[in-house]
C-alpha positions in Angstrom: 0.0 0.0 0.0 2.7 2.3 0.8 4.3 1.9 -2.9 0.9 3.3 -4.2 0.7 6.3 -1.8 4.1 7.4 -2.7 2.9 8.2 -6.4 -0.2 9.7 -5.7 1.7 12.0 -2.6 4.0 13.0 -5.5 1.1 14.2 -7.5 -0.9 15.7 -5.3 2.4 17.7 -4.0 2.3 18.6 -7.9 -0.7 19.9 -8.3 -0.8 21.9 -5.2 2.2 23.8 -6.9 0.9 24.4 -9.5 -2.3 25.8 -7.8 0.0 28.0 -5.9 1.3 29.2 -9.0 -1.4 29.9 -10.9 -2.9 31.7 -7.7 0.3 34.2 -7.2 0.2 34.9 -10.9 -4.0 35.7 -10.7 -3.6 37.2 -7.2 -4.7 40.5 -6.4 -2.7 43.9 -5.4 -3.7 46.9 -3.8 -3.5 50.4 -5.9 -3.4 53.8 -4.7 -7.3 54.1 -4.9 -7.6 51.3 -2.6 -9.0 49.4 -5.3 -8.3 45.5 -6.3 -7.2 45.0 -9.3 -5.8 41.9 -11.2 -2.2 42.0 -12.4 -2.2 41.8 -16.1 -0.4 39.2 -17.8 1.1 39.6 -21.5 -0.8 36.4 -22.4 -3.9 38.2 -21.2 -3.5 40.8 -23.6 -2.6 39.1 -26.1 -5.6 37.3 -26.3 -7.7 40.3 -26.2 -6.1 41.7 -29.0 -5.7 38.2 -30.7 -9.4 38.6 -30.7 -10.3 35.6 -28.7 -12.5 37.4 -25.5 -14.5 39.2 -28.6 -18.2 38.9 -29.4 -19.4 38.1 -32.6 -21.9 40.1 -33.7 -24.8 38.1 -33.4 -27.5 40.5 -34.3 -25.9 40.5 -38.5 -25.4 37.2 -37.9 -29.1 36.7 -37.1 -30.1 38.8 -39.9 -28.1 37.3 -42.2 -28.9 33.4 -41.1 -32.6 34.7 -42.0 -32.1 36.1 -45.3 -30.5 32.7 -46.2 -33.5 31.1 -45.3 -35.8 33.2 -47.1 -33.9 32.0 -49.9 -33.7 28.4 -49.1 -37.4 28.5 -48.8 -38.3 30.2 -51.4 -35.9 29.5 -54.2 -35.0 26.1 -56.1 -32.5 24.1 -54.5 -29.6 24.3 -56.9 -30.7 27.9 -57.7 -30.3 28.9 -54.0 -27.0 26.8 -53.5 -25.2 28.6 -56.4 -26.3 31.6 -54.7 -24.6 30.4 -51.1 -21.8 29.0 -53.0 -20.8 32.4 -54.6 -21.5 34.5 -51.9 -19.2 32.2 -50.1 -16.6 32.7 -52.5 -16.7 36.2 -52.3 -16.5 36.3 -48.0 -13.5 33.5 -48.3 -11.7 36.0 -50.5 -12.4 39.0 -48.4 -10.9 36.7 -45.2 -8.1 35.8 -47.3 -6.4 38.6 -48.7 -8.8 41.6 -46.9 -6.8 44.5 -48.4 -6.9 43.5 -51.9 -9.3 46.0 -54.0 -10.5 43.3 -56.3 -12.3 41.7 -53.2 -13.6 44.6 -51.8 -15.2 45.0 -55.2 -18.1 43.9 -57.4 -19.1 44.9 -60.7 -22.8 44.5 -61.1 -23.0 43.5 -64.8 -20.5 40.6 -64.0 -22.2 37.9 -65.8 -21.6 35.5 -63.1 -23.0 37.7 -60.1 -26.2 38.2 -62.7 -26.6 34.7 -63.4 -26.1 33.4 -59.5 -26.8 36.2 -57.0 -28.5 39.2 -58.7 -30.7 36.5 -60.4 -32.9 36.5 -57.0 -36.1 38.1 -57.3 -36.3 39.1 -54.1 -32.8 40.2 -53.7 -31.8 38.7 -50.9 -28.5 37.8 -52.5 -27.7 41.6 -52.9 -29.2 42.2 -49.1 -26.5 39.8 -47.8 -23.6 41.7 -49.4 -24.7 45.1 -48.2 -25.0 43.2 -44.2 -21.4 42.2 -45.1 -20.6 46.0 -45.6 -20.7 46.3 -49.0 -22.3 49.5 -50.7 -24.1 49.9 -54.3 -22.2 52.8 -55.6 -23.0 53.0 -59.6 -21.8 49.8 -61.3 -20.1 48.4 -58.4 -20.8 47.0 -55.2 -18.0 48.4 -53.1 -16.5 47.0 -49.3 -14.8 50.2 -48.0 -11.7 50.0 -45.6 -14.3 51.4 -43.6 -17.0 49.2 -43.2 -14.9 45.6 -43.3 -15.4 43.9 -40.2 -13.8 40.7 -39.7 -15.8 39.0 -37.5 -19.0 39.9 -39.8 -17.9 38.6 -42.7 -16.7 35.0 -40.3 -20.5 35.2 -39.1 -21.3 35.7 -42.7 -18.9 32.5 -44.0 -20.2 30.4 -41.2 -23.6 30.6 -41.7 -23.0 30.2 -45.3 -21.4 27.2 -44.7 -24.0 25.9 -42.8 -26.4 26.8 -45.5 -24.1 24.6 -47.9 -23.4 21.8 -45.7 -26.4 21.2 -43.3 -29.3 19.3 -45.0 -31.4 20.6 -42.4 -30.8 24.1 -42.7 -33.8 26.4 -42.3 -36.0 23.5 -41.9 -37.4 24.4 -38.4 
C-alpha cells in the first residue's frame, strides 16, 4: 500500500504547486485608490487583441442566417445553393487577402453575379452583401476599408457554410 501512496503523494504535492502558482500569478494587489485589481499578464492581452474574448456580432449574424433562409425556402434548390456557393466565395476571398481592392469589389454586370446572385427576385442575395458591408455605388458593389469587419464577414462564412453543408438548414 505504501508503494501506491508514494505516487499519488508526488502528485498531489504537484498539483498543489501548481495551484499556488497559478494563484500568485492571478492574485490581487492593492492600488493607490484602494482598489483590487488583477495584475495583467502579457498572455492576457494578447488574447484580447488576438481577438479571442470578442463577441461576434450576433445581431448581422441573425439577420443574415434569415435572409439565407428566405432564400432556401423560397428558391429552387440548386438555384439557391449557387447563390450560397458564390457568396461564399466572395466572403472567403475577403478573409483571405482583406486589403486586396478586387475583393472589396463587385461589378454588377459581371455575368456570373447576374446569373447566380443578382438573379434573386427578391434580392436577398444583394441584401447579404450590403449586411457584409458592401455599398451599391453606380456599377459596383464596393467593401470600404471602412465598413470591413472581420468578424462579420466570419458570421457571414459560417452561416454560409452551414447553408451549404447542413441538409437541415432552415428547416425548423
Amino acid at each position: 500500500k505504501e508503494k501506491n501512496r508514494r505516487p499519488k503523494k508526488a502528485v498531489m504535492e504537484q498539483i498543489a504547486r501548481d495551484k499556488a502558482e497559478r494563484r500568485s500569478r492571478m492574485a490581487t494587489t492593492q492600488s493607490p485608490s484602494g482598489n483590487n485589481e488583477r495584475k495583467k499578464d502579457k498572455g492576457d492581452e494578447q488574447k484580447k487583441t488576438n481577438g479571442i474574448f470578442v463577441v461576434k456580432p450576433i445581431s448581422t449574424q441573425t439577420k443574415i442566417r434569415d435572409k439565407l433562409v428566405a432564400m432556401k425556402k423560397t428558391y429552387p434548390e440548386e438555384k439557391a445553393n449557387t447563390a450560397f456557393r458564390t457568396l461564399n466565395a466572395y466572403c472567403k476571398n475577403l478573409l483571405k487577402v482583406p486589403l486586396e481592392a478586387k475583393f472589396r469589389s463587385i461589378r454588377t454586370s459581371n455575368n456570373a453575379f447576374q446569373q447566380r446572385v443578382a438573379c434573386l427576385e427578391g434580392g436577398e442575395g444583394i441584401q447579404v452583401l450590403e449586411l457584409v458591408g458592401f455599398e451599391k455605388s453606380g456599377e459596383f458593389f464596393n467593401l470600404g476599408e471602412d465598413k470591413y469587419d472581420k468578424l462579420v464577414v466570419e458570421a457571414a462564412c459560417s452561416e454560409l457554410n452551414n447553408a451549404i453543408s447542413n441538409p437541415f438548414f432552415g428547416a425548423l
